[in-house]
ZAZALUM-228258 format. One record per residue (C-alpha): residue in three letters; x, z, y. Coordinates in Angstrom, 3 decimals, padded with zeros to 6 digits, always signed. Layout:
<atoms>
ALA; X; Z; Y
...
</atoms>
This chain:
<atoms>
UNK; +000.978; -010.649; +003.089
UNK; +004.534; -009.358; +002.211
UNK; +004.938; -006.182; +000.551
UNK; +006.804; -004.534; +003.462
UNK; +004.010; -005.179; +006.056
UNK; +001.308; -004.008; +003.688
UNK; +003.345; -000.696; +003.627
UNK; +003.652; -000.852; +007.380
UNK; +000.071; -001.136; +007.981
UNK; -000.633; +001.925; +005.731
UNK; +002.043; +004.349; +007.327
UNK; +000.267; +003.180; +010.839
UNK; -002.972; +004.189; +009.959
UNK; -002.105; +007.875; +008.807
UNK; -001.229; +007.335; +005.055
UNK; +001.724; +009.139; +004.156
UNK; +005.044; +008.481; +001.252
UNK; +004.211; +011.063; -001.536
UNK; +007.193; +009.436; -003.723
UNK; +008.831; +006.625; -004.865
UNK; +009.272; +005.417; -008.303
UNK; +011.318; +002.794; -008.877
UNK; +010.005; -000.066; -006.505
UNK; +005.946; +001.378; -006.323
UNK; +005.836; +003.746; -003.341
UNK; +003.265; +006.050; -003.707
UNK; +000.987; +006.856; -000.404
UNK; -001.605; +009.703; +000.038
UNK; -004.360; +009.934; +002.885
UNK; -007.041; +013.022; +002.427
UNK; -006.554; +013.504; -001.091
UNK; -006.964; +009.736; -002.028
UNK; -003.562; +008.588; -003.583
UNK; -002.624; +004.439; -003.620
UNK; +000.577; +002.857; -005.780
UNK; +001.992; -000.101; -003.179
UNK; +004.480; -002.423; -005.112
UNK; +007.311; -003.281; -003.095
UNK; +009.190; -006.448; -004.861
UNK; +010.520; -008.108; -001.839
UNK; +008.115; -010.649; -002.007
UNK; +004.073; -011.694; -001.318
UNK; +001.476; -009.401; -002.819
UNK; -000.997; -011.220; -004.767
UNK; -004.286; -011.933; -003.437
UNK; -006.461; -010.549; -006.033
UNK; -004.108; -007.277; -005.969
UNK; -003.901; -006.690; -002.586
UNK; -008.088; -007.200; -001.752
UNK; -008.079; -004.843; -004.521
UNK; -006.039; -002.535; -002.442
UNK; -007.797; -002.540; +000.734
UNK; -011.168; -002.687; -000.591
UNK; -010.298; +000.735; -002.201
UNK; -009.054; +002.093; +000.876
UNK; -011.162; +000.256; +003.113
UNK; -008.417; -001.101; +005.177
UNK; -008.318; -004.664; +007.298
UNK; -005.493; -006.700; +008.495
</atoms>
């Protein structure tokens, strides 16, 4: 999954941008806070089950 979409599916599903530093964007969503990467490129698998496990997202 590119980076980009990974952001897009958070912003749809209520998250919103608390900051960005450098390239990590930094999303909130009822006091829970998640670091996306955004490098222009795939995420890696291990990193982004990682990421949706924790916020008990699917795609």
């Amino acid at each position: 999954m590119k980076d980009k979409d990974l952001l897009k599916l958070f912003l749809k599903n209520g998250w919103k941008e608390k900051r960005i530093h450098g390239s990590h964007h930094i999303l909130e969503k009822d006091g829970q806070t998640e670091v996306i990467p955004i490098h222009g490129k795939d995420v890696p698998k291990g990193l982004l089950n990682d990421i949706l496990k924790r916020t008990n997202l699917k795609f």
